[in-house]
C-alpha positions in Angstrom: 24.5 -13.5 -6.4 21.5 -16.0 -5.9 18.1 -15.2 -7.3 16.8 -14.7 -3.7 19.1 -12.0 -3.2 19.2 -10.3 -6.5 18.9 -6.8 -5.8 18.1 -4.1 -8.2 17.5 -0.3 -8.2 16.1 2.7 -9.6 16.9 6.6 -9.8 13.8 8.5 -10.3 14.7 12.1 -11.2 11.4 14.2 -11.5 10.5 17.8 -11.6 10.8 18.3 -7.9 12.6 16.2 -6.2 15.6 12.8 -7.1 15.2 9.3 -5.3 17.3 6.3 -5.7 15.3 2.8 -4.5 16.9 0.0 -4.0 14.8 -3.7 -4.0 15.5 -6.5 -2.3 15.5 -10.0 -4.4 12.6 -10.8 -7.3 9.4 -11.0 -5.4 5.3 -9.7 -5.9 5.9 -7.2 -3.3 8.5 -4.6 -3.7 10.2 -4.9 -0.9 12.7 -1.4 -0.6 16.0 -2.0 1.3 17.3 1.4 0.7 15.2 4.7 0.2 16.5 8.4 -0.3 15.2 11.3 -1.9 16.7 14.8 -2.2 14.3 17.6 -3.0 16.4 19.3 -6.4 13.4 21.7 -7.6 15.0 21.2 -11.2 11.7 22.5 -12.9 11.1 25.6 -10.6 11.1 28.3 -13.3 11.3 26.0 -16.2 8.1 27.7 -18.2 9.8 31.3 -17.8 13.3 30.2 -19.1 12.6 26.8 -20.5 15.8 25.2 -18.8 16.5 23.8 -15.9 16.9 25.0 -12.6 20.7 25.6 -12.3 21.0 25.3 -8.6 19.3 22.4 -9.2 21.7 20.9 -11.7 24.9 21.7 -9.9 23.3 19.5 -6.6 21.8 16.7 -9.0 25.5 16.0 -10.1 26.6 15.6 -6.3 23.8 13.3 -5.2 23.5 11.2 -8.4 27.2 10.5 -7.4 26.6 9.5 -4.9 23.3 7.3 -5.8 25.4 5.9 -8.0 28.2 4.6 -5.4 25.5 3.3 -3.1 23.9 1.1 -5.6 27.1 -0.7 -7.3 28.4 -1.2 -3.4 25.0 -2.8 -2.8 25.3 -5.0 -6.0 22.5 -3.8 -7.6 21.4 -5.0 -11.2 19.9 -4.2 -13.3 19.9 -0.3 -12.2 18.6 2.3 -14.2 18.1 5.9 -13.9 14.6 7.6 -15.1 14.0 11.1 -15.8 10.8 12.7 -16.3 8.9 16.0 -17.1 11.4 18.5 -16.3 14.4 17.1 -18.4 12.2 15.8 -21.2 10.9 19.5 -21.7 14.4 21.6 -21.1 16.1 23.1 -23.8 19.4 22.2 -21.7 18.2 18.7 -21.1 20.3 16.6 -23.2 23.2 18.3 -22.0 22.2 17.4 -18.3 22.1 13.9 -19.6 25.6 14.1 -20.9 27.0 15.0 -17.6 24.9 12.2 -15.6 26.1 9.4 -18.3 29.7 11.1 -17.5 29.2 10.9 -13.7 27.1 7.5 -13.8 29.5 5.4 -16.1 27.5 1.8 -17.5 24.2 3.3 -16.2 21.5 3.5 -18.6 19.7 6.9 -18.6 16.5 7.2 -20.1 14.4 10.0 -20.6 10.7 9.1 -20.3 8.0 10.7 -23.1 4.9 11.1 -21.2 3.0 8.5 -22.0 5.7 6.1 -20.8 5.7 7.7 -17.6 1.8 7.1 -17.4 2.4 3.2 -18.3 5.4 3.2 -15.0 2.6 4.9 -13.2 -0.5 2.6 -14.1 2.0 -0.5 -13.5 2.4 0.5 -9.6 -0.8 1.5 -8.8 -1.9 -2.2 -10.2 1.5 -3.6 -8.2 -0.9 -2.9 -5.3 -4.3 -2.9 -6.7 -4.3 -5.3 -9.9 -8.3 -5.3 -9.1 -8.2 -1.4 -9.9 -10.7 -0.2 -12.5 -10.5 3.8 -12.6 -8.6 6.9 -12.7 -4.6 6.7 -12.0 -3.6 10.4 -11.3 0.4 11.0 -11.0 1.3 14.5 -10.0 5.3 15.2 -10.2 6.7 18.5 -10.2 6.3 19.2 -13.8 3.2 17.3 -15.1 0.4 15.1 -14.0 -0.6 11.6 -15.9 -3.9 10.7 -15.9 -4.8 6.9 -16.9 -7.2 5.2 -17.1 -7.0 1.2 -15.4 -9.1 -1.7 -15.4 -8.9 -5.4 -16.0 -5.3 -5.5 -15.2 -4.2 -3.5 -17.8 -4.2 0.3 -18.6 -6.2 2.2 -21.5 -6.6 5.9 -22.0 -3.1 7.4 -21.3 -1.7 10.9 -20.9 0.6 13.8 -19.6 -0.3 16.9 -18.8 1.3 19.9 -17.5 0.0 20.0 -14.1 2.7 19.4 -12.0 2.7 21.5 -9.1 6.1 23.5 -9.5 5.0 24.0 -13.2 1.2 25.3 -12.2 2.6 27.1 -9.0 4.7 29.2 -12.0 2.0 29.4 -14.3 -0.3 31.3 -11.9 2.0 33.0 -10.3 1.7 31.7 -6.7 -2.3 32.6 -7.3 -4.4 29.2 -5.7 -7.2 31.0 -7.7 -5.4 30.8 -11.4 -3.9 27.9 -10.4 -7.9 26.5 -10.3 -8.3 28.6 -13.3 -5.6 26.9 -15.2 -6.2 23.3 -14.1 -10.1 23.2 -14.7 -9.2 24.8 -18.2 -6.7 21.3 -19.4 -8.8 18.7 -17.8 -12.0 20.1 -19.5 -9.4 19.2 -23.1 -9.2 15.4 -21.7 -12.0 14.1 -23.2 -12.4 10.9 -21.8 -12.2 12.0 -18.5 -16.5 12.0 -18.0 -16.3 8.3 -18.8 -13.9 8.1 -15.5 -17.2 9.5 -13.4 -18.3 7.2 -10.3 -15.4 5.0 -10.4 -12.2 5.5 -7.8 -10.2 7.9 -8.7 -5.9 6.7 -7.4 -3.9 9.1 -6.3 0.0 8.8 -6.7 3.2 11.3 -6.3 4.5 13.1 -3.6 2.2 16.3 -3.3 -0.8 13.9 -3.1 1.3 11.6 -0.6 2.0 15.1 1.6 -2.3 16.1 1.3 -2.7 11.9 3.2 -0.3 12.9 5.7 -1.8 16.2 6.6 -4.9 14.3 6.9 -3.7 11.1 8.6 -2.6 13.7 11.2 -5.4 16.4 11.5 -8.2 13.6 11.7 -5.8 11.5 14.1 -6.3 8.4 11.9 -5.4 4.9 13.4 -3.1 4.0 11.2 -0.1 6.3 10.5 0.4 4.3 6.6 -0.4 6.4 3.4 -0.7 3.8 1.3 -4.5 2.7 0.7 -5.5 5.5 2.6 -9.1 5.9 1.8 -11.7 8.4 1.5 -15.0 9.2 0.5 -15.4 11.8 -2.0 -17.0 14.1 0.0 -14.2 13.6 2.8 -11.6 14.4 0.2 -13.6 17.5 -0.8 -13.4 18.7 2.4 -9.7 18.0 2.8 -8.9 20.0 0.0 -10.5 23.2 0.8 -9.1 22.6 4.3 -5.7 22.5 3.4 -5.8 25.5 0.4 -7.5 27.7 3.4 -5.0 26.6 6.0 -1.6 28.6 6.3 1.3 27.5 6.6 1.7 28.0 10.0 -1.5 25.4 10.9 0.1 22.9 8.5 3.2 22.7 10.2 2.1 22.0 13.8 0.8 19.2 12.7 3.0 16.0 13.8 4.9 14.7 11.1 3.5 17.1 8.8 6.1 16.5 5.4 7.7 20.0 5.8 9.3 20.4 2.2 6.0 19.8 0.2 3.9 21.8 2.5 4.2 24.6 -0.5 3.0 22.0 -2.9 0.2 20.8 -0.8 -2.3 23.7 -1.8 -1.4 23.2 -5.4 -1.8 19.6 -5.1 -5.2 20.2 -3.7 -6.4 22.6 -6.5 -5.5 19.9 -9.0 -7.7 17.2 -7.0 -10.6 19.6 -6.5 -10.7 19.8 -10.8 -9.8 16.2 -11.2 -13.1 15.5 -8.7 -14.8 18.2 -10.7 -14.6 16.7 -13.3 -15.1 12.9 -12.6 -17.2 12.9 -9.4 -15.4 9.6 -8.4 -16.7 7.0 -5.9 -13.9 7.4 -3.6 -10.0 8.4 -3.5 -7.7 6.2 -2.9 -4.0 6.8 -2.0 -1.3 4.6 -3.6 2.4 5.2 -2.4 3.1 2.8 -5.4 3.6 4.6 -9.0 6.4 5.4 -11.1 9.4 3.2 -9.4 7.5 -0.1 -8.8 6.3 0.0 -11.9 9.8 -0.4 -13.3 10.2 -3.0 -11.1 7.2 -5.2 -11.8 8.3 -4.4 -15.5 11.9 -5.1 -15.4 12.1 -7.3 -12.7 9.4 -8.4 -11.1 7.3 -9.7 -14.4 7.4 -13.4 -14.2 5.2 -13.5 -10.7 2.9 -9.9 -12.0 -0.1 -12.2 -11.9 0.6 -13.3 -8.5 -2.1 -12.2 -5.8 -0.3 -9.2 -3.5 -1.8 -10.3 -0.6 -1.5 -14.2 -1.0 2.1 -13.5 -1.6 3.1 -11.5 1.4 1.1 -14.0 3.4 2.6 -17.0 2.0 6.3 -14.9 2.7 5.4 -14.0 5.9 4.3 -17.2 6.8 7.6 -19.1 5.2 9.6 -17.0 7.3 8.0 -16.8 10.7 5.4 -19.8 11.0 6.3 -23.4 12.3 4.5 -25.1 9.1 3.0 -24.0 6.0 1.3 -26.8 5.2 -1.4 -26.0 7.6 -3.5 -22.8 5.9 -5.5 -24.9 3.9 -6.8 -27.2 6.5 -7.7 -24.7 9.0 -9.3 -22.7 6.1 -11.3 -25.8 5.5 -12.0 -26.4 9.6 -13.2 -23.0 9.9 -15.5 -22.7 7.3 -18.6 -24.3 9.2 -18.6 -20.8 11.3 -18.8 -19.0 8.5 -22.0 -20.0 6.4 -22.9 -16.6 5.6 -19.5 -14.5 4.5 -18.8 -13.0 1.0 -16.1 -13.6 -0.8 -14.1 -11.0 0.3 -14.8 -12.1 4.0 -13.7 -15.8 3.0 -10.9 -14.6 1.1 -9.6 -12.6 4.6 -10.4 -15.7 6.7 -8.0 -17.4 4.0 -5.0 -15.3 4.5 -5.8 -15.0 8.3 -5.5 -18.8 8.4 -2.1 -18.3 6.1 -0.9 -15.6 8.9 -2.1 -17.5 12.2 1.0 -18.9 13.0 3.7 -16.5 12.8 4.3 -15.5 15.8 5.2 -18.9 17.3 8.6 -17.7 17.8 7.7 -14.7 19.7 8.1 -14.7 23.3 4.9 -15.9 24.9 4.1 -12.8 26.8 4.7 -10.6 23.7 3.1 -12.8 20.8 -0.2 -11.5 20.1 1.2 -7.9 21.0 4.3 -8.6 18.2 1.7 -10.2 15.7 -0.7 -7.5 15.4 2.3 -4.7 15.3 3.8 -7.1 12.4 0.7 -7.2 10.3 -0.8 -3.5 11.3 2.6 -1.6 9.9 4.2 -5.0 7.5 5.3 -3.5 3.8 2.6 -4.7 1.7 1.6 -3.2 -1.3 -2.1 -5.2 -1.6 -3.1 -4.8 2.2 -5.7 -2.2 3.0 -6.3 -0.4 5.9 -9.6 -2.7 6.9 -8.2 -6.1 5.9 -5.1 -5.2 8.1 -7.2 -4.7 11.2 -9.4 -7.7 10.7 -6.4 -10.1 10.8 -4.5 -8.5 13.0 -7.2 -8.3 15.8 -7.9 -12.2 14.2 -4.5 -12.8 15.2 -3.9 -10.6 18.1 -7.0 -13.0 19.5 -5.7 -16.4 19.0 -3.0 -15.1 20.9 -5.0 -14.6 24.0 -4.9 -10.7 23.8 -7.4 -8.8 26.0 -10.4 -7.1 24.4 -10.2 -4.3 26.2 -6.0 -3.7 25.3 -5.3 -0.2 24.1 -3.4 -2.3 21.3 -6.1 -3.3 19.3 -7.7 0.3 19.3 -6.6 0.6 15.5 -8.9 -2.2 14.4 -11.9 -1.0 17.1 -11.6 2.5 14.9 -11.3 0.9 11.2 -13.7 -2.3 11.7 -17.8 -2.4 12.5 -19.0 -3.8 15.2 -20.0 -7.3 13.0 -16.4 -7.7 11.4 -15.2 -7.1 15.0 -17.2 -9.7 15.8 -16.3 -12.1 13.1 -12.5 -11.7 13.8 -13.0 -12.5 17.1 -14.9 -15.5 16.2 -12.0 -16.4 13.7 -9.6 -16.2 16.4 -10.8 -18.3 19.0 -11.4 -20.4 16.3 -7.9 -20.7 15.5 -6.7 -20.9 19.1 -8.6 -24.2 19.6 -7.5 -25.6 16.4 -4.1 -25.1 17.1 -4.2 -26.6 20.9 -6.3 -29.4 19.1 -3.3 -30.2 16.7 -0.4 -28.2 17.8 0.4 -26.9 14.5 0.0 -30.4 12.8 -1.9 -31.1 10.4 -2.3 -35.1 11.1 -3.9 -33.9 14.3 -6.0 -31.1 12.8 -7.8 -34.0 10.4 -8.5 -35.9 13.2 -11.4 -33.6 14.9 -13.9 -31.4 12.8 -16.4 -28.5 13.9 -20.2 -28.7 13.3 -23.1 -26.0 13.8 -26.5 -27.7 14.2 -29.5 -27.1 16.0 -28.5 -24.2 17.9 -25.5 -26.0 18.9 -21.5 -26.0 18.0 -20.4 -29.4 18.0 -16.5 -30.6 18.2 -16.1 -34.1 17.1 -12.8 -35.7 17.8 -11.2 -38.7 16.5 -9.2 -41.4 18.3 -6.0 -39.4 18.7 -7.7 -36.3 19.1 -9.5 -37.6 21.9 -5.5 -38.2 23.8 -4.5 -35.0 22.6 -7.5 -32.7 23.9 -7.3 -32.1 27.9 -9.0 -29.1 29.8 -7.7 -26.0 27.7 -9.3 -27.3 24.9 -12.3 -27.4 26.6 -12.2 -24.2 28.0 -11.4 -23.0 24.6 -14.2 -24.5 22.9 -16.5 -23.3 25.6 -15.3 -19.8 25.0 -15.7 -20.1 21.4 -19.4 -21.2 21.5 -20.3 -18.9 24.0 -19.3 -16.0 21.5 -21.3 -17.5 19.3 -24.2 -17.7 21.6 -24.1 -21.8 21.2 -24.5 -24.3 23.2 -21.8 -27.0 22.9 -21.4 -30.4 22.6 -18.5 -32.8 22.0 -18.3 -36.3 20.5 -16.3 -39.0 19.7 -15.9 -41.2 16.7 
């Protein structure tokens, strides 16, 4: 099998719930070709008894049979399984590992200590978010990791026994000693107060399950977990909305996830403590954690230090663009509209540039509608919600879409009024380059924009001048007209 199609996978048996992954090739961004999870509940009761949950056991032995058939007929390697809390703290643990070796012959089975768990956990959460400098909090069914991240790397690491089957136990079904109970371990972390006023990153499935109850009661714009954001206050409010709520308002709610809608009030308590206790700048919702971590450890390390968002642009682009060649010229030709942005805004207008051509394949009356869906709902890990919507309105306006579309409604919501305004700008932008030099960039060196003396100036050189007719003056005209410039063009 070539590198490109190397595939590899992952069984991640936790507390609550067993999921085999299965990755596509060796790339920066995970990309998952299969994805199932069974809910097993192997730690429901394990405090009382201190084993695990034998219904439990006798279904883990079915599906990890059948994990394991699905990943040798998909030709994965390397493939590994990982257990966590729940069998690490079992008395009947090891002999639950016996009979998954037995069933999973060649299959390395490891049982994580909880500080290795933390260290899988930190590792995803920078997959997505190597610029992270905070609090990484992992809630499983058994125990919550806490870790602190910055500077690409990981400090402060622990596990404690949070998890929200385990605290559920513990207080007895009681929200009220389960708040008891959680502010009483965090106040023993004492690092934690050196976490206050940074972002606090929020991983596992019972956090996942609180964004989706969200996403849906606040009618959100973008139906994606990952990188969903709030405020602390908003998450404050969340979490006293959804431990007040019954059950019965939680499940009206569309796509509301069903089998964690128990956990979700646990999950909350444990975020209300956490925020207690660290008072963070914002939350932050990663759906990366334990599993990419393995894979950016195991087989993803050699491009680690690769941008996330550079990457999937430069993929995207590979696949889907008629050159990509071009990104750094019309980075370059676009720059004299931009005098003023930061580097974050020139670092969007980069990977817009990157992006701007992938829909050339498209049909024509679908492109810009095809292009913004494909960059609004793409897999990738380092893409937040905002930077989505600026270049896929950038995008969805080089291909001619109308401002007033009920498409582009998702960027309107998640954009101000002045990034509207500069994606806009960036799009015409691009649309003149690219009927200037038809996606070549010979053609593109040949004509240059200017901003001087309340005017935007197009230069053109000798082949230029052949190649423009009327649509690139209309388009020029549009584009300075958004700018509230006059135009001018010249030859040389």
């Amino acid at each position: 099998m070539s590198l490109s199609a190397q595939r590899s996978a992952i069984v991640d048996l936790g507390s609550n719930s067993v999921r085999l992954v299965v990755f596509e090739g060796v790339a920066r961004n995970p990309l998952p070709i299969f994805n199932e999870k069974v809910t097993l509940k192997l730690g429901r009761g394990l405090d009382a008894t201190g084993r695990l949950n034998d219904e439990g056991v006798t279904l883990a032995m079915d599906v990890l049979g059948r994990f394991h058939t699905v990943a040798r007929a998909m030709g994965a390697e390397p493939f590994e399984v990982l257990a966590t809390a729940a069998v690490r703290d079992a008395s009947n643990g090891p002999d639950f590992v016996s009979a998954i070796r037995a069933r999973m012959p060649g299959v390395p089975i490891r049982v994580l200590e909880g500080t290795e768990e933390a260290d899988y956990a930190a590792r995803g959460v920078l997959c997505g978010l190597p610029e992270a400098n905070g609090l990484v909090a992992d809630i499983g069914g058994g125990s919550l990791e806490l870790i602190h991240v910055a500077d690409g790397q990981y400090y402060e690491a622990l596990t404690t026994k949070l998890g929200v089957i385990r605290l559920q136990d513990r207080a007895k079904g009681s929200i009220e000693s389960a708040a008891e109970i959680a502010s009483e371990l965090l106040r023993e972390v004492n690092w934690l107060p050196g976490m206050t006023g940074r972002p606090l990153y929020l991983v596992g499935g019972a956090f996942r399950a609180l964004a989706r109850l969200q996403i849906a009661r606040t009618q959100y714009p973008l139906n994606l977990v990952h990188l969903f954001t709030l405020s602390e206050g908003e998450a404050r409010e969340m979490s006293d909305w959804v431990i007040g709520a019954s059950k019965r308002t939680l499940e009206k709610l569309p796509n509301a996830p069903r089998k964690r809608l128990g956990d979700a009030p646990f999950a909350a308590v444990v975020l209300k403590c956490l925020m207690e206790r660290v008072r963070p700048s914002k939350v932050v919702f990663s759906v990366d954690g334990l599993r990419e971590g393995w894979y950016m450890k195991h087989v993803a390390s050699s491009v680690a230090g690769d941008d996330p968002m550079t990457a999937l642009a430069e993929e995207m682009a590979g696949r889907l663009a008629r050159s990509v060649t071009l990104s750094n010229a019309l980075t370059g030709w676009t720059a004299p509209l931009f005098r003023d942005e930061t580097p974050w805004q020139r670092r969007l207008r980069q990977l817009a540039c990157t992006l701007s051509d992938i829909g050339s394949y498209d049909h024509p009356e679908y492109r810009a509608e095809q292009t913004y869906q494909r960059v609004m709902h793409c897999h990738g890990v380092g893409f937040e919600h905002a930077a989505r919507a600026f270049i896929g309105l950038t995008l969805a306006v080089r291909y001619e879409v109308a401002m007033d579309a009920s498409l582009i409604e998702p960027s309107r919501q998640l954009l101000s009024r002045s990034e509207i305004d500069r994606a806009v700008r960036l799009g015409l932008a691009l649309r003149l380059a690219y009927t200037l030099c038809a996606g070549t960039t010979v053609l593109l060196e040949e004509c240059r924009l200017l901003v001087e003396d309340q005017q935007l100036v197009l230069i053109l050189g000798a082949r230029s001048v052949r190649a423009a007719g009327s649509a690139v003056r209309r388009r020029f005209e549009r584009l300075a007209a958004v700018m509230q410039l006059e135009c001018q063009v010249r030859e040389e």
